[in-house]
C-alpha positions in Angstrom: -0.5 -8.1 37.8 -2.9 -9.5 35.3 -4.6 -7.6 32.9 -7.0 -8.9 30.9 -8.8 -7.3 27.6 -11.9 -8.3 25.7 -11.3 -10.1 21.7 -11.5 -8.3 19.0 -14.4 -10.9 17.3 -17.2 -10.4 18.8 -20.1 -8.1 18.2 -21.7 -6.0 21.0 -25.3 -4.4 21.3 -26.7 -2.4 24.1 -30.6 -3.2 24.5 -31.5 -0.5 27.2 -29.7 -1.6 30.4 -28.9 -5.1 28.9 -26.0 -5.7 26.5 -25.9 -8.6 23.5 -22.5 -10.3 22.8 -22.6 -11.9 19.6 -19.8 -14.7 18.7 -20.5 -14.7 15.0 -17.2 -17.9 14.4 -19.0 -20.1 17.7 -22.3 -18.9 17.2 -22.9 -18.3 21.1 -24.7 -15.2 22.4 -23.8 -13.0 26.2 -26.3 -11.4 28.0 -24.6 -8.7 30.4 -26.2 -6.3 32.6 -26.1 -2.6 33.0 -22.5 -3.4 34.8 -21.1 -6.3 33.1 -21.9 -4.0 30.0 -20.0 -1.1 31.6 -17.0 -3.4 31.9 -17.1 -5.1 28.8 -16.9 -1.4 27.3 -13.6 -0.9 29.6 -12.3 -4.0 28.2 -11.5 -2.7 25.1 -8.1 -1.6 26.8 -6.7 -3.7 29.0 -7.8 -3.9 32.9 -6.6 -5.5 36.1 -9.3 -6.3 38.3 -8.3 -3.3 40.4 -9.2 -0.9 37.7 -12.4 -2.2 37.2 -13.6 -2.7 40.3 -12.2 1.1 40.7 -14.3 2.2 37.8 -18.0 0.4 38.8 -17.1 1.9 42.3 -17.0 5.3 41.3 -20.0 5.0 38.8 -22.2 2.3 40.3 -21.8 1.6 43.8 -18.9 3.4 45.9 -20.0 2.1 49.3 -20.0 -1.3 48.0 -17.0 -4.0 50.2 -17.9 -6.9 47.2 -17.2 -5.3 44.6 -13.4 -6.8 43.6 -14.8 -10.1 44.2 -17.7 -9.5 42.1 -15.4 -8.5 39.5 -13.0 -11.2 39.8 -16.3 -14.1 39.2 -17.0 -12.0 36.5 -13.6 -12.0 34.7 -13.7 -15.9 35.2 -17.1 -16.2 33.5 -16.0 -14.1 30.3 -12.9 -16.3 30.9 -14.7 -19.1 30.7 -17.0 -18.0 27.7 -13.7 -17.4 25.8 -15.1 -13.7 25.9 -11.8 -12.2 27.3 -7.9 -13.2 27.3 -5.0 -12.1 29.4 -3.1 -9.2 27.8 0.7 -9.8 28.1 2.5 -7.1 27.5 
């Protein structure tokens, strides 16, 4: 199962219900909502997508049949970003 985890070099801000990631060595800035916020704080420790989408279930939306493909596009895009690597453990 893959797990992935958030790196370590980054700076985060919360703005109300709008986080800031700052990449102070690329000089690139995040946006992330309210949710992607909420994950990004999960991150910290590793998470498969199944604990994720577990954890905005029970907070955000529990009725919701998108949510582990919502998490998995997300997990691509801070993939993509270079925001998040897999943890291998």
């Amino acid at each position: 199962m893959n797990q992935y985890v958030h790196k370590n070099n980054y700076e985060a801000t919360q703005l109300e219900d709008e986080w800031i990631i700052l990449n102070t060595v690329d000089y690139t800035v995040t946006r992330l909502n309210e949710t992607g916020g909420f994950c990004w704080t999960l991150l910290s420790e590793a998470q498969s997508v199944e604990s994720l989408s577990d954890a905005i279930q029970q907070k955000f939306c529990p009725d919701s049949d998108t949510v582990k493909a919502d998490v998995e596009a997300f997990l691509a895009n801070l993939m993509e970003c270079g925001l998040i690597h897999h943890d291998i453990r």
